[in-house]
Each structure stands twice: as structure tokens, then as C-alpha cells.
N, C-alpha and C positions, 0 to 999 in steps of 0.2 A: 137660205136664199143663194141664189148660183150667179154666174154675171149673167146667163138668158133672164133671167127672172129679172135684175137693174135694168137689161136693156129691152124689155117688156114694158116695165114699171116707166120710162122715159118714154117709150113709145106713147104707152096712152097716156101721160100727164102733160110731156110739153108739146107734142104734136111732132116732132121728128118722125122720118120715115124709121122703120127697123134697122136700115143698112146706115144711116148718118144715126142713129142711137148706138150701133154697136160699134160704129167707128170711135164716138165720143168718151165711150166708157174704156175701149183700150188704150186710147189715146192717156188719158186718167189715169188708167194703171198703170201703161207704160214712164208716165211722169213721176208717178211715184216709186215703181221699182229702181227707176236708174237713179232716184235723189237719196233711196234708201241704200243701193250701191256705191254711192260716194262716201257712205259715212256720212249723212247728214241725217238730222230731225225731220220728219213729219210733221206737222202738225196744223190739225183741221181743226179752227175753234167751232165750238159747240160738240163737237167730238172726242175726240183725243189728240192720243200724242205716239207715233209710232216711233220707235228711236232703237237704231244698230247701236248694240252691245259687247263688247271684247271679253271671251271667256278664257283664259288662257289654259295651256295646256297643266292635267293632274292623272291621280292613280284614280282606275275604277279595276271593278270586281266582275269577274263573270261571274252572275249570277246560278248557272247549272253548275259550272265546276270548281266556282272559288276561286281561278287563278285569276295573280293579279294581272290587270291590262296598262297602257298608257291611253288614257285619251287626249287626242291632238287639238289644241288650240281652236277657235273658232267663232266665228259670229253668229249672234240670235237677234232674232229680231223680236221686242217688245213693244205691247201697247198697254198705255194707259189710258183709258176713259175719262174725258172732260167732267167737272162735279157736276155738269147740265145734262151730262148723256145717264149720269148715277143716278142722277134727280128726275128724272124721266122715264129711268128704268123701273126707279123704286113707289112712284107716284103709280102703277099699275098690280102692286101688291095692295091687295085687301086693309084697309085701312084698320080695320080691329084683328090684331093681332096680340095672341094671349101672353098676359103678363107673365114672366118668370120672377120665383120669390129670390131676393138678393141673396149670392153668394157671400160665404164671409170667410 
């Protein structure tokens, strides 16, 4: 799904024209880019939990030539999935699923 496709999806569900749906949806992301730029949480209940991470600087490897590199410090950003959104994902798998015999 793309953001034309959210501001599609808002179009025909709450009656917004296209151009107040698209404003809406950037407005949205721009809320939550700059709250994720502060260092701060996310977090949309029934959803997840988007949260900046501090990686610090370590050794990596080139892969083609093996020499060692430094890679520089940096921020990721993670999400975790609300257990409603796991529960919702997983409620559209096939409900008989084949048992495996216990490992020992």
C-alpha cells in the first residue's frame, strides 16, 4: 500500500475531497516524522510502537574484500506491533494448521 492508496482509502470511506485527504495523511506523517526526530515514542494503541534506537559506533567487514571498515554511529528506527494488530494478523491464517511431533 502507498500513501495514494491511504489517501484513496480516506477518500471513499469518510467523504473528504482527494486534496483535504492528502493534506490529512501528510499532515499525519509529518506529526509523526518530526515526534520520531525528537527522540521520542510512537505510539498508536491498537497498533504499535515506533521507537528511535541508538546504535553506536563498531567494526564491520567488507564483504567482497574482507577488509575491516568502521561503521559510524546512528539511529534506526523500530517497530513493534500491538498484540491486537499480531491478533488480527494471525486470526486470518487457516485455522488447521498441521501439528508438528515434539521435539526432545
Amino acid at each position: 500500500m502507498t500513501k495514494a492508496d491511504i489517501v484513496e482509502q480516506i477518500y471513499e470511506r469518510v467523504g473528504f475531497s482527494k486534496k483535504e485527504s492528502a493534506e490529512l495523511v501528510e499532515r499525519i506523517f509529518d506529526i509523526i516524522k518530526d515526534t520520531l526526530a525528537d527522540g521520542e515514542k510512537v505510539k498508536i494503541s491498537g497498533f504499535g510502537n515506533f521507537v528511535v534506537r541508538e546504535k553506536n559506533a563498531r567494526k564491520g567487514r567488507n564483504p567482497q574484500t574482507g577488509e575491516e571498515i568502521r561503521l559510524a554511529a546512528r539511529r534506526v528506527l523500530t517497530f513493534k506491533p500491538s498484540n491486537v494488530l499480531k491478533d488480527e494478523l494471525n486470526d486470518e491464517l487457516p485455522s488447521e494448521t498441521p501439528e508438528r511431533p515434539p521435539s526432545y
